[in-house]
Structures are given as C-alpha cells and as structure tokens.
Phi, psi and omega in degrees: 000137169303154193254359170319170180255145194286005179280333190286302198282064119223101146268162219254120185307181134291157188310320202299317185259023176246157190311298179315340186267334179292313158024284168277354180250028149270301165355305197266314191302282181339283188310322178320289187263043164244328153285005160275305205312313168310308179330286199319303195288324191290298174332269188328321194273331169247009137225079173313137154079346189315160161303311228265002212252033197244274192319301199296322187289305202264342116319329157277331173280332161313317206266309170281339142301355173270331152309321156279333163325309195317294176303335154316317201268016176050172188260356159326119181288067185277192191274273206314297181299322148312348166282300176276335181292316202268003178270281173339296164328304185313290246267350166291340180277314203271011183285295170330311185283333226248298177211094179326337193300330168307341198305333177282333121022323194281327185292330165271330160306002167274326162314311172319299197281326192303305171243046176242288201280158178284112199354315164297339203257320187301294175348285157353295197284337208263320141002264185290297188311327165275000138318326181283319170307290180336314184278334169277287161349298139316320194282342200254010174281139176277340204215155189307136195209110167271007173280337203268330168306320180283279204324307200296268173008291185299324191270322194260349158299273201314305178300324187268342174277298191302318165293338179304281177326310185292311165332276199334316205299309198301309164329306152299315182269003165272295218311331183281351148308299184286317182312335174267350161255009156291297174306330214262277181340275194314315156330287155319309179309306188301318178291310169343295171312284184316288181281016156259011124276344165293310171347285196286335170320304203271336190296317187309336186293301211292342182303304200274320186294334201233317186271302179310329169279321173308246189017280182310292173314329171315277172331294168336291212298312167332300198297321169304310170330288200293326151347273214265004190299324177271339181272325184201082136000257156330327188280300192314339177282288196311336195267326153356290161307320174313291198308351170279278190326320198258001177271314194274343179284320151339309191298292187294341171294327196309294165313294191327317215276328151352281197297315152178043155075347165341144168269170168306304167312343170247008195270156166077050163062009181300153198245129143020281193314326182240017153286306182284326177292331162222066177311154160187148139295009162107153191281054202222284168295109154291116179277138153236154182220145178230112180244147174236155206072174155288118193272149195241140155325135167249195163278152189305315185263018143277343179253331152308310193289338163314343201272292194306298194299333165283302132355303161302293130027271177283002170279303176322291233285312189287324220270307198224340229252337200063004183296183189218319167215180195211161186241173193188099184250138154250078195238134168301121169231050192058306163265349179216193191197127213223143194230121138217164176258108150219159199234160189255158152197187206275338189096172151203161186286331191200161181279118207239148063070136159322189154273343191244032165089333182288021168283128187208336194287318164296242173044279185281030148267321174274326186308297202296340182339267156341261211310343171248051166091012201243192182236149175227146167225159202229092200252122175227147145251155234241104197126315165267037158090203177207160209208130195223129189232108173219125203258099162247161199271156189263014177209127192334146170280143206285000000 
C-alpha cells in the first residue's frame, strides 16, 4: 500500500469545482446581476437626466464585465484572481460613492470574497463592503433608521456564519470521503494479500500431494533397485520400472497442474471411485478399494480434494505406517460422501510430523476438509493401524 500521506494521495478539492458549491455560486452569480441591473433601472428612473449618470451607466456596465470575468479565473486564491477580486471591489465603492442605491450589490460579493480569500482576510473584506452598505443606507434615509444601521451587520453576520458552517462541514465530510476510500484501498489490499496466500496455500497442497509423493516414491523404489541390483536383479529392474511409471505420471501432474490444478486422474470424465481404485502404495502394500451406496455426481473440488487426501494418506500409511495392506472405502450416504482410509500398520498414541520435518500432509487434509464444510477425523492405537475418515456434506452448510 502506498505509504503517501494522506493529504498528499487525497487532496482537498477547492469549494469552487465541487457540485454543491458550484450550485451556490450560480445562485450567488445569479442574484448578483439581478440586483445590479434593479440599481440601474432604479438609478435611472429617480435621477433622470442627472451629469453623474454617464459615469454610472458606465461603471455598471465595467462592474459586470468584470464579474464575468470571475469563474474564468477559478476560485483558487492566485495573483491574477485577487488581482480581479480588488477590481470588482474598487469599482463597486465608487459605483456606491456615485449611487448608493448600488449598496446592495455587495451581498453577493460576500460570497465572492468568502471563497476567493483566505477566512481573515474574507472576514475583513466583508467587513468594509458592510461598512459601505451601512453608509449608503443612511445617506439615502431621510431620517436616522437603526435598522438601517443593524441590518446590514446582521445580514452580512449570517451570511459569513452560514458559508463559515457550510465550508466546516464540507471540509469534514471530504476528510470522511478520504478516509473511507483509504479504508476501501486497505480493504482491497488486504483480500489481495489474503487471497494470494490461500494461492499459495492450495499450490502447496496440491505440490505435496501429487510431484512430492511421486518424488518420494521414486526414491524408495530407486534406492531399493540400488539395493538388489547385483543380488536380485529382476526384482531391482521391476522396482525401476515402477519409478519410470510414477515418473511419467508424476510428468502428466505436473502438466494438469500447469493447466488448472486439476488431478490427472479425473480428467477426460474419469469418476472419483475409479480414480481411487487405482490408486497403490508402492509394491510392498496392498490397497483394496470399496464402495458403498449409489455413486452420485460430485462437484470437481469435491472429488479432486478426495483424491488428494487419499494420495496423502496412502503416501503416510507407506511412508510411517509399516503396514502390508491399506483399505479405501467410498460411501454415498445421501447428504455426504464420506471417504475413509485404514491401514494394519504399527499405529500412533497422537499424530506425529515427518522426521525431517515435512508434515504437512494431515495439515493440508484439514485445510481442503475445512473448506469444503466437512470434518476429518482421525482414530489410530498404537499396534492396531490407523483409520483416518473425511465426510463433506453434498449440500451447501446452512
């Protein structure tokens, strides 16, 4: 995951390009020139004909192009847009000083200074334009008005606590965007992770069930072949020969396992039951195999993982076990399909580890169980063999 920080990989947009602000700044736009165009008509209609009204007309007209000008230049506070913000400002006080009548004019330039300056500096400004209203408002009272003294305050308090408040909010809910598209990331990262360690989990499985147990029988049979070769021949050329047979079968797991982990043994519609029947432990052991019930389809990894734990198994029962023969039962039992292995072998008191370290096999037997929802159990006395059973359910668990 990246280690940026999080202010750097999220940065917090300005108000100006987000939908809601844009919104309020058509709004704000909007009001803008419907109450300069009301100065104007009002100007016009109570001082017909006046000297300053050349100068007024042409300053209102100055104040709305220049206003328009604004959203080109975004709401970022640069040198060009403050630079255009202190223009607007000029040309509205002396629009004010010319006809007061303009003063209101000012309510939407609060918006304006709010999210163009930075909170002190807006402050300020929003300030002195209601000093200017307050001062017009008066000059154009015949008579002392403290509302006209108040309101403007008040209107322009309210208007800067309310964009203030909205700002806060807003400001709080992107951090709480990014933190949850943080969470979202770290979230991902994490099934990521995870399932590429059941990946490697199930490769590993399938590595020790099917090229390590080849392997390994290879070896036994070799090394016997090296054994008997000068005393008894024939038997070391048969054990040879096995290790050429569990070598090219090794060869085609190998491919399967390339191609899609599949065991070999099923491919091409081969059915579970006679995958296990031929099945063997090395020429020393007899495997017998048995079924019971009707056999019913399974699903592939249900019958692949059966495969495998019986592969393992009989890899154990030759491997630790001393046994002479091994047994392989299959039974349908209507809601499950239940697999066990046993063997007369010397037995154990508790379930023990290779010598060199390599247990894994019971391990990956509970894993593939587990996973598809079954149980595996395990009864061995230490003389009498061991008997090792594992039952998935043939329907999903509720």
């Amino acid at each position: 995951m990246d280690a940026t920080p999080a202010h750097q990989e999220h940065p917090v947009s300005h108000p100006a390009i987000r939908p809601d602000t844009r919104t309020l700044a058509t709004v704000a736009h909007t009001a803008f020139f419907l109450l300069l165009g009301a100065s104007v008509a009002r100007f016009l209609l109570r001082h017909p004909g006046e000297p300053r009204t050349p100068w007024v007309l042409a300053l209102s007209i100055t104040l709305a192009l220049l206003y328009v000008l604004g959203p080109a230049l975004g709401a970022a506070p640069t040198r060009r847009r403050l630079l255009w913000l202190g223009l607007v400002v000029t040309t509205w006080m002396v629009l004010v000083v010319l006809a007061p009548s303009f003063a209101w004019c000012a309510v939407p330039l609060f918006f304006t200074a709010l999210r163009t300056l930075p909170p002190r500096a807006a402050i300020v400004l929003v300030a002195l334009l209601t000093a200017f209203v307050v001062t017009a408002q008066l000059q154009l009272s015949k008579s002392f008005d403290p509302n006209l003294l108040l309101a403007p305050p008040a209107v322009a308090a309210l208007a800067t606590a309310v964009f203030v408040h909205m700002e806060r909010q807003a400001q709080a809910q992107r951090a709480l965007i990014d933190d949850l598209i943080r969470t979202r990331r770290e979230l991902a990262a994490t099934e990521r992770r995870e399932g590429t360690l059941a990946e490697r989990q199930r490769l590993s499985m399938e590595i020790h069930d099917t090229l390590a147990q080849n392997l390994s029988s290879q070896q036994m049979l070799l090394q016997a072949a090296d054994r008997t070769w000068d005393t008894d021949p024939a038997t070391a050329r048969a054990h040879v020969r096995t290790a050429t047979g569990i070598a090219a079968h090794g060869l085609a797991e190998a491919r399967r396992l390339v191609h899609d982990l599949a065991p070999s043994e099923l491919a091409d519609g081969a059915g579970l039951a006679d995958a296990l029947r031929a099945l063997d432990a090395g020429p020393d052991i007899e495997v017998r195999f048995h079924l019971e019930g009707a056999e019913a389809p399974l699903p592939d990894r249900v019958q692949s993982a059966l495969l495998r734990i019986a592969q393992g198994a009989l890899a154990n029962v030759r491997e630790h076990s001393g046994a002479r023969t091994a047994a392989l039962t299959l039974s349908f039992l209507g809601d499950q399909v239940v697999l066990d292995i046993a063997d007369d072998g010397h037995g154990f008191s508790e379930p023990r580890t290779d010598a060199d370290g390599r247990g894994h096999g019971l391990p990956a037997m509970r894993a593939r169980v587990r996973q598809l929802g079954g149980t595996l159990t395990i009864e061995s006395t230490p003389g009498e063999g061991t008997v090792l059973s594992a039952a998935i359910p043939l329907e999903p668990a509720p």
